[in-house]
C-alpha positions as CSV (number, residue, x, y, z in Angstrom):
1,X,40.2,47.6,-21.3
2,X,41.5,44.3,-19.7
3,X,37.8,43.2,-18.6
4,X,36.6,44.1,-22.6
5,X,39.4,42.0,-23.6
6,X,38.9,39.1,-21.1
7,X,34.8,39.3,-22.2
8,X,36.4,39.2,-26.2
9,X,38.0,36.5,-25.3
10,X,35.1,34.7,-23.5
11,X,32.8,35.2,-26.2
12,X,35.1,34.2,-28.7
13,X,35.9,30.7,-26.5
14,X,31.9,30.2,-26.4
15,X,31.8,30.8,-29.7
16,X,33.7,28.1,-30.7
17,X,32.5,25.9,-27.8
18,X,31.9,22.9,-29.6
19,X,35.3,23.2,-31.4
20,X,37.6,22.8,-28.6
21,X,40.5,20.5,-29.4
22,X,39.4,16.8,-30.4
23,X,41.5,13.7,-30.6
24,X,42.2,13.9,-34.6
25,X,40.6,11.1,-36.3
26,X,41.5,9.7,-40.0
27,X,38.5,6.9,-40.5
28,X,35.3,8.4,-41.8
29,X,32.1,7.9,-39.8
30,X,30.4,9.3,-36.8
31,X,32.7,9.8,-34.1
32,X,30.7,11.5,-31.5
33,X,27.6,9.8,-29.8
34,X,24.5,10.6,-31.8
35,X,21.3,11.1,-29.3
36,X,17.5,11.1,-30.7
37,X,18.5,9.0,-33.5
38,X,14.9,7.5,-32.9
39,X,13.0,10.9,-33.3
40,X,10.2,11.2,-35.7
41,X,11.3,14.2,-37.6
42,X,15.3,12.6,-38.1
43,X,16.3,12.4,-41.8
44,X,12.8,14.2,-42.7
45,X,13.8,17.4,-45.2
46,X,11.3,20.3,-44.5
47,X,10.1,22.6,-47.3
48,X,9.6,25.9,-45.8
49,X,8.3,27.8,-48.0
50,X,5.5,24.7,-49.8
51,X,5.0,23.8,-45.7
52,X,5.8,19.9,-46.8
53,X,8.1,17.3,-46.5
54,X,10.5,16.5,-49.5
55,X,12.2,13.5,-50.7
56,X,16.0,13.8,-51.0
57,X,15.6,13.6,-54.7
58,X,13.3,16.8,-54.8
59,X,15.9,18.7,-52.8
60,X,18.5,18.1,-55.1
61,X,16.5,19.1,-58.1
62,X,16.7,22.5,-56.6
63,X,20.0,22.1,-55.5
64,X,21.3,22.2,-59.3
65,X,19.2,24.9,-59.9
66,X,20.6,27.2,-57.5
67,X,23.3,29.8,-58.3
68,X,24.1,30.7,-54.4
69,X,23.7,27.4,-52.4
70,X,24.1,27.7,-49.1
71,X,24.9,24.9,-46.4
72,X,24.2,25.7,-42.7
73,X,25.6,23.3,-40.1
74,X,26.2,23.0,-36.4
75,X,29.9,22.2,-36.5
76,X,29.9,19.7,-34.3
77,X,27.6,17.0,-36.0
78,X,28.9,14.3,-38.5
79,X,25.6,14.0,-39.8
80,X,25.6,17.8,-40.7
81,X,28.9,16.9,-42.6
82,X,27.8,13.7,-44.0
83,X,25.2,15.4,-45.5
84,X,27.0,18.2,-46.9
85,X,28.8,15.7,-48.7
86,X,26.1,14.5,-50.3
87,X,25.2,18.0,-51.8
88,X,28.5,19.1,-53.5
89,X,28.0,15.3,-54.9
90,X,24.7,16.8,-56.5
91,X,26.3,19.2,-58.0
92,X,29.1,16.8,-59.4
93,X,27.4,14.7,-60.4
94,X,24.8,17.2,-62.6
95,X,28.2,18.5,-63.4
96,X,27.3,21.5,-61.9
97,X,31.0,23.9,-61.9
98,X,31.4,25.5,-58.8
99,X,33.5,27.5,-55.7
100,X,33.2,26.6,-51.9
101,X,33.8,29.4,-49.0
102,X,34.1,28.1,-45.9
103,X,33.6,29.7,-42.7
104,X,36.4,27.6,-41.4
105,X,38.8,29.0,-43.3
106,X,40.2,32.4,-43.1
107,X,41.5,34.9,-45.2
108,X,45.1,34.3,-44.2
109,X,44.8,30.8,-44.5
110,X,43.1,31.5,-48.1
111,X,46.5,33.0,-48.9
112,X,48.4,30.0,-47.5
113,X,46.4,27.3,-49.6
114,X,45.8,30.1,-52.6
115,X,47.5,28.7,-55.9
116,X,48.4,25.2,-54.4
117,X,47.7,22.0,-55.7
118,X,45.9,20.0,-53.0
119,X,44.6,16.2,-53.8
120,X,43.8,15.1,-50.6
121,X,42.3,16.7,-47.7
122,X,44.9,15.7,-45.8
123,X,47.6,18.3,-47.3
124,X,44.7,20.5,-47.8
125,X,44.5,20.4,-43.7
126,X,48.8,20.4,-43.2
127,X,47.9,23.8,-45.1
128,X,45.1,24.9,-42.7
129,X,47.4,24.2,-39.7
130,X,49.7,26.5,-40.4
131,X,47.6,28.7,-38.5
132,X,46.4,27.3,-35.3
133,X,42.7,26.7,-34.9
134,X,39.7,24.9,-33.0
135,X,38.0,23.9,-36.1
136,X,38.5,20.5,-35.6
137,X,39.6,19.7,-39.5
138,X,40.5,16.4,-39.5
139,X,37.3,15.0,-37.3
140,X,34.7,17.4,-38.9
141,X,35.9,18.1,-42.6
142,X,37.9,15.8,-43.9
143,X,35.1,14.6,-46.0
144,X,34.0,17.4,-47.4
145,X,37.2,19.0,-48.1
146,X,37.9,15.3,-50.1
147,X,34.8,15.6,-51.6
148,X,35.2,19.1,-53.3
149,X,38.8,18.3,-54.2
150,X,38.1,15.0,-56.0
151,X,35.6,17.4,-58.1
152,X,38.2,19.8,-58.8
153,X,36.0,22.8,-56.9
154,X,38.0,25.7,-56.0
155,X,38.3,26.5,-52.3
156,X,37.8,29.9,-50.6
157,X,38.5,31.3,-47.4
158,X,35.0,32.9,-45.9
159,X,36.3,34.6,-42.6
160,X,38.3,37.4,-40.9
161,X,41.7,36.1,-39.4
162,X,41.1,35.8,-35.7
163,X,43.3,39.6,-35.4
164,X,41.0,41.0,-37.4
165,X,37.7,39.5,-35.5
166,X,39.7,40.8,-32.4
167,X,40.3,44.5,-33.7
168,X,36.6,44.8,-35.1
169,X,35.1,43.5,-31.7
170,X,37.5,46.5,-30.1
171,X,37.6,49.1,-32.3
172,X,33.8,48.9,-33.8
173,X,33.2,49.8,-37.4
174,X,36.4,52.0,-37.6
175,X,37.9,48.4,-38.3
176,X,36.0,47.0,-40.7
177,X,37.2,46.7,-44.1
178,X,36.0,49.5,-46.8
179,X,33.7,46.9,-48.7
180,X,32.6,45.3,-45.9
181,X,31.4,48.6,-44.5
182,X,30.0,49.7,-47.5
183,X,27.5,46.6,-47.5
184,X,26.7,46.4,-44.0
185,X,25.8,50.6,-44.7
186,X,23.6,49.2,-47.9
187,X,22.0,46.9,-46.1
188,X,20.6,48.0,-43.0
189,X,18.8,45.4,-40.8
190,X,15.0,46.3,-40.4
191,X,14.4,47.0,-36.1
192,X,12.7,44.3,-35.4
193,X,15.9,42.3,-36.6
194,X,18.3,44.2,-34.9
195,X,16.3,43.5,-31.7
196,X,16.0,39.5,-32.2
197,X,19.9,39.7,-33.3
198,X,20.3,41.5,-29.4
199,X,18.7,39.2,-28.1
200,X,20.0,36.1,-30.0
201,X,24.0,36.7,-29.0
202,X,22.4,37.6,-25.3
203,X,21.2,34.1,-25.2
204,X,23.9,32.3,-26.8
205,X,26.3,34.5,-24.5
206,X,24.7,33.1,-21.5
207,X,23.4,36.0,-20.6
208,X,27.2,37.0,-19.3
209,X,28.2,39.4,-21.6
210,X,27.7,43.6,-20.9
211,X,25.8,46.1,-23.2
212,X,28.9,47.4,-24.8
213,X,30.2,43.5,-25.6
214,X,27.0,42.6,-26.9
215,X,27.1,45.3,-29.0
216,X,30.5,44.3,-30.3
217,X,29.6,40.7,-31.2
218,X,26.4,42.6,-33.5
219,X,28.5,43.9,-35.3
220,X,30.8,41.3,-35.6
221,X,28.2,38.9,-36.4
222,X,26.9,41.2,-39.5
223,X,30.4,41.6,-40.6
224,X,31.4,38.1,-40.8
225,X,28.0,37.6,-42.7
226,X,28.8,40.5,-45.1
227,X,32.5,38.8,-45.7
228,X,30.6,35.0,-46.3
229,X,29.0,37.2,-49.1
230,X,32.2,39.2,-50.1
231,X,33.9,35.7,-50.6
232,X,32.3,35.3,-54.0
233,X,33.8,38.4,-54.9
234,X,35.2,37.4,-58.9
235,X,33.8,34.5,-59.0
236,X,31.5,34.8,-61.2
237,X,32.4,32.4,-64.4
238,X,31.1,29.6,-62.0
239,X,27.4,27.8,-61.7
240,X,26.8,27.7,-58.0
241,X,28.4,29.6,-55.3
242,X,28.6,26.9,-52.5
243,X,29.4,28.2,-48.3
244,X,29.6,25.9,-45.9
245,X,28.9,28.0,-42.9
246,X,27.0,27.4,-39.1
247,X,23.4,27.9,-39.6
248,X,23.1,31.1,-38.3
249,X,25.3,32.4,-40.7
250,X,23.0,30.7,-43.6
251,X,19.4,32.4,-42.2
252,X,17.8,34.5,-44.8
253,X,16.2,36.8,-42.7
254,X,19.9,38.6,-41.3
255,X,22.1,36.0,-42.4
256,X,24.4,35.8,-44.8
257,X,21.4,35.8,-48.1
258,X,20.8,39.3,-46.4
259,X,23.8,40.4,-48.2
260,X,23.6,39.3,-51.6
261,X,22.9,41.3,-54.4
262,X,18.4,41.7,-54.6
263,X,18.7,40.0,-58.1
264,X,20.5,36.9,-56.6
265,X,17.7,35.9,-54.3
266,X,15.9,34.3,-56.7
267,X,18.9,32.0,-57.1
268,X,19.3,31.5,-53.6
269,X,18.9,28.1,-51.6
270,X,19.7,27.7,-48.1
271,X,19.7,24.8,-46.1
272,X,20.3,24.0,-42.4
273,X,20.7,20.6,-40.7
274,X,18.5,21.1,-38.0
275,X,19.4,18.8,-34.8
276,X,15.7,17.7,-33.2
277,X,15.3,17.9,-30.0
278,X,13.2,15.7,-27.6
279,X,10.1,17.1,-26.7
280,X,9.2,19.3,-29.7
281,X,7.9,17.2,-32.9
282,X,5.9,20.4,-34.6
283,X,8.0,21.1,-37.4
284,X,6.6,24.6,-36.8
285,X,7.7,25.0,-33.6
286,X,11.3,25.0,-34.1
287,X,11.3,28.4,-35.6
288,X,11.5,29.7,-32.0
289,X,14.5,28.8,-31.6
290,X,15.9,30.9,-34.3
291,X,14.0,33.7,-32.7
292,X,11.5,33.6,-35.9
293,X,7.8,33.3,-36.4
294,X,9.1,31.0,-39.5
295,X,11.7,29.1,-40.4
296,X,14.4,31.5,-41.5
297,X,15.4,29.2,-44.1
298,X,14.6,27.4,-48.1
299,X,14.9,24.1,-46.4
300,X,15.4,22.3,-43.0
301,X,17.1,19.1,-42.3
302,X,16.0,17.9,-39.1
303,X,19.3,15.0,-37.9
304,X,19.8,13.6,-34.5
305,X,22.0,15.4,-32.0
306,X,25.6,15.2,-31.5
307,X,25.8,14.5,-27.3
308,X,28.0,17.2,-26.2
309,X,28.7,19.1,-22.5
310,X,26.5,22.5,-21.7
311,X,27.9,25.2,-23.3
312,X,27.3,27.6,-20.7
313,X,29.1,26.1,-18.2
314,X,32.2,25.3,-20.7
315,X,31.6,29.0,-20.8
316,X,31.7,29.8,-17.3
317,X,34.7,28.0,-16.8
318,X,36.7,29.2,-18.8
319,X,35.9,32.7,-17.5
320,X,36.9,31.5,-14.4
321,X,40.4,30.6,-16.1
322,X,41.1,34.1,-17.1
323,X,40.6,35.8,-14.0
């Protein structure tokens, strides 16, 4: 039991690898050292589906047409954040009404900031903090938590509290909440899914995680997709249903979309800032590393990359902590 929990905790840690502490920052702006900022496909917006490039312009015309919008990121990039700002002022500004989940937030933070008046994102944030996290608010969401308060868009809580996340990667599906269950045992992954999700948290484990942990984090994985979904949950008298989520969450092949109800898809839109990377300039050729033949996305916006330390060894070293 000790070496589960020690792997728990690992996988947890690398799961949040780019979210270890940061000096807090007030001033807007990119903070972190942007690399590739000369690439070919940066600030290019990929169609996936037409197999063209789009202006911002046309993206946004389908931005206000979507019901269930939803914003994939790498937590770690400005840009990403920049951008997402930039959508919810779409929808403002087509006066589009609307709810955002957040992956960042969890449920028993929702209940902290639930019924508060918040018109900054600074108290919004004093809120957050009452329960300790590696999010990172102030560096990588101040601007959008301004932007969607200065709209007057209600704020919701997308994620299991870290006990929870704990108790589910322990105790399997015996933890999961009732209609969480339910809709992970309505929607079963096809096999060829299940194998590219194995082999997916294999590789972002660092190939240092056991059978029965890898295991654990599938589940996990679908569960916290099922919950981004369950979010929504009353909310219907609202336009667009916004989540601002890491773009694995946001795929529509096991992400997330997977989840929703089969006559919502045709209301769906999901987008992922996309950081480029040096050698590959094939549009095509990133779906590999989603594990895909295709993009598993609507859209794909491809941004420079935020310079940060290998994750893997971050990883390895904190293993080494534990022991």
């Amino acid at each position: 039991m000790k070496r589960l929990l020690l792997m728990v905790f690992g996988a947890l840690a690398l799961a949040a690898c780019s979210l270890l502490p940061e000096p807090p920052q007030k001033k807007t702006g990119i903070a972190k050292k942007m690399l590739l900022t000369n690439h070919p496909l940066v600030g290019k917006i990929w169609d996936v589906n037409a197999g063209q490039f789009v202006s911002k312009q046309q993206l946004a015309e389908r931005i206000v047409r979507s019901r269930y919008l939803m914003l994939g990121e790498t937590h770690d990039n400005q840009v990403h954040h920049q951008n997402q700002v930039w959508a919810i002022d779409v929808l403002r500004d087509h006066q589009r009404s609307a709810v955002v989940a957040f992956e960042m937030i969890s449920q028993q933070q929702g209940q902290i900031i639930a019924g508060k008046k918040h018109d900054s994102a600074e108290s919004l944030i004093a809120g957050l903090d009452h329960i300790k996290t590696r999010w990172g608010y102030q560096q990588f969401y101040a601007d959008i938590f301004d932007a969607v308060i200065k709209v007057g868009y209600t704020i919701l809580p997308a994620n299991f509290d870290r006990q929870k996340i704990m108790l589910i990667i322990r105790e399997g599906e015996s933890a999961l909440p009732p209609e969480i269950k339910t809709m992970l045992d309505d929607n079963i992954l096809p096999a060829d899914q299940v194998a590219a999700s194995r082999k997916e948290i294999e590789g972002s484990h660092c190939g240092m995680i056991n059978e029965k942990m890898t295991e654990a984090m599938m589940l996990m994985q679908r569960a916290k997709d099922a919950q981004m979904v369950q979010a929504f949950a009353g909310q219907d008298n609202v336009e667009t249903h916004v989540l601002v989520a890491g773009s694995g969450h946001v795929r529509k092949d096991r992400g997330a979309p997977f989840y929703l109800p089969s006559n919502a898809q045709n209301n769906l839109l999901a987008i992922a800032w996309v950081e480029v990377q040096a050698d590959i300039t094939d549009v095509e050729a990133y779906a590999a590393q989603w594990g895909a033949d295709k993009l598993p996305f609507d859209y794909v916006w491809f941004t420079p990359r935020a310079d940060r330390p290998d994750p893997c060894e971050r990883f390895r070293q904190h293993m080494k902590s534990k022991k």
